[in-house]
N, C-alpha and C positions, 0 to 999 in steps of 0.2 A: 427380810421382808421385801417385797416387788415393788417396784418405784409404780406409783399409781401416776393414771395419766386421766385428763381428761380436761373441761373447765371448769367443772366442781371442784377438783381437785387441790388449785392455782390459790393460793394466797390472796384473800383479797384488801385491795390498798384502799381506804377508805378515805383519801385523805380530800376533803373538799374544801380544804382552805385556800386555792388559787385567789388571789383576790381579783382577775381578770378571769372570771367563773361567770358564764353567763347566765341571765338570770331570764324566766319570761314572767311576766306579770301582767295579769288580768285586773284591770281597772275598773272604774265604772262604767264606761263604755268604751273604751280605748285597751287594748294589748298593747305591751311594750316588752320590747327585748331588748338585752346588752347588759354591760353589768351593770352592781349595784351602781355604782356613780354615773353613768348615764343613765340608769329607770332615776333615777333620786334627782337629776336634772331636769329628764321630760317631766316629770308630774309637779317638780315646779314652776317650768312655763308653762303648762298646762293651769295648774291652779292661778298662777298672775291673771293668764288670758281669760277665762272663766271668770273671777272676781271685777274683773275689766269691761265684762259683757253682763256681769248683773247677777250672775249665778252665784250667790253666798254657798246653798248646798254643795254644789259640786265644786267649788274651790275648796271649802272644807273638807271633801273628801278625798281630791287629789292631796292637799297638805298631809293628811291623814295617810296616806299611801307613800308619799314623799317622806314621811317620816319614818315607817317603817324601814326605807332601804338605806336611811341614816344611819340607821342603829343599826345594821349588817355593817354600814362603813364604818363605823365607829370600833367595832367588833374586831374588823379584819385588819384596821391599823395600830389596834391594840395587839393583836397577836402580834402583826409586824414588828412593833417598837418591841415587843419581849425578848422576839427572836433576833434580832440585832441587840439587845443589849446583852443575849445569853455568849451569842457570838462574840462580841468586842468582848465580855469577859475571858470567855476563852483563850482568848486569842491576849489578851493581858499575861492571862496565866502561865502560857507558853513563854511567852517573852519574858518573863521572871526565871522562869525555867533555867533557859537558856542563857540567860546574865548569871544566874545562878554558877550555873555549871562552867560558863567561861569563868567564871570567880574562881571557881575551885582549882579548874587546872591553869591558872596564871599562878594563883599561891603554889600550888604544888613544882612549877617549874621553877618557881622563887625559891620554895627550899632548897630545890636541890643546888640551886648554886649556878651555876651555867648553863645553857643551855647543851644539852647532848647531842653529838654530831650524828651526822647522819646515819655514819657508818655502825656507831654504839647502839645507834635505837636499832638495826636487823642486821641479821648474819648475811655475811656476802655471798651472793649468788653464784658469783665465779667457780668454774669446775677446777679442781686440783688439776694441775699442771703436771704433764706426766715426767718429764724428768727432773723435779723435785724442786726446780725452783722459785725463790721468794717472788710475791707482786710486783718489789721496786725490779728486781731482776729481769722481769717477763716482760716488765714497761718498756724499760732499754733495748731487749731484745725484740719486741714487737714492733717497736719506732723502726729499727734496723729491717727486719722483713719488710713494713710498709713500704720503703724506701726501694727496695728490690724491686718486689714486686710492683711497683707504679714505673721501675725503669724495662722493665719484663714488657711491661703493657702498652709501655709507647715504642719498643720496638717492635712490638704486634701488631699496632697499628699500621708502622710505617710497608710492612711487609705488604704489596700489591697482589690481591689475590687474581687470577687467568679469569677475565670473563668469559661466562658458558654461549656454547653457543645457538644461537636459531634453526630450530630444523625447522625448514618450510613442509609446508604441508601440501601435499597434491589434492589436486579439490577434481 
């Protein structure tokens, strides 16, 4: 089937739970924007200041308005608190997991008695030695080459190579 393109197309993410999700709200005579916890803060100094100036209606109706974006905050710190407690369970369960299974292989290395050297847990990498000889063998003779060879290389040093020379250039 052909990959459709377009923005119809596009999955859409519907997810409006940001709780810093701004909100606009049409009051009684007043717009306010921002999210719910600050419309839920203006409409109640809004409603103090109006009850303070004599207006019972319209503090009643800011409280009224102020209480509805209560209950979106209430809403969205309940989800909150879910989604951390789904989390911290999670996140328990792993961690049991994990003790778990360090449990398992601590017993397991406990049966078997000692712990197995390095060498016992993977096969050596080392290439086969072409003229047939053992590791301890190769050891001693290897120490013996390094030993050559680093006397090889400080008499290479010492050797003075001819510095080249400058051809001037006609200008």
């Amino acid at each position: 089937m052909k990959r459709q393109r377009g923005r119809n197309r596009r999955p859409k993410n519907n997810n409006n739970n940001n709780p810093n999700r701004s909100f606009d709200s049409n009051g009684p005579d007043i717009k306010v924007r921002g999210s719910a916890k600050t419309i839920y803060d203006k409409y109640i100094t809004l409603a103090r200041d109006a009850a303070s100036g004599g207006s019972r209606v319209k503090a009643e109706s800011y409280l009224q308005h102020a209480e509805h974006y209560l209950r979106i905050l209430k809403i969205n710190q309940a989800k909150q608190q879910a989604l951390m407690e789904q989390k911290q369970a999670q996140q328990e369960a792993q961690q049991a997991a994990r003790e778990k299974a360090a449990a398992a292989r601590k017993e397991d290395n406990g049966q078997a008695g000692e712990k197995p050297d390095e060498q016992s847990k993977r096969p050596s990498r080392r290439k086969p030695y072409k003229n047939g000889t053992s590791d301890a063998q190769a050891d001693e003779t290897s120490a013996a080459d390094q030993d050559m060879k680093t006397q090889d290389e400080n008499q290479m040093t010492e050797v003075k190579k001819p510095r080249r020379r400058r051809v001037k250039k006609d200008e």
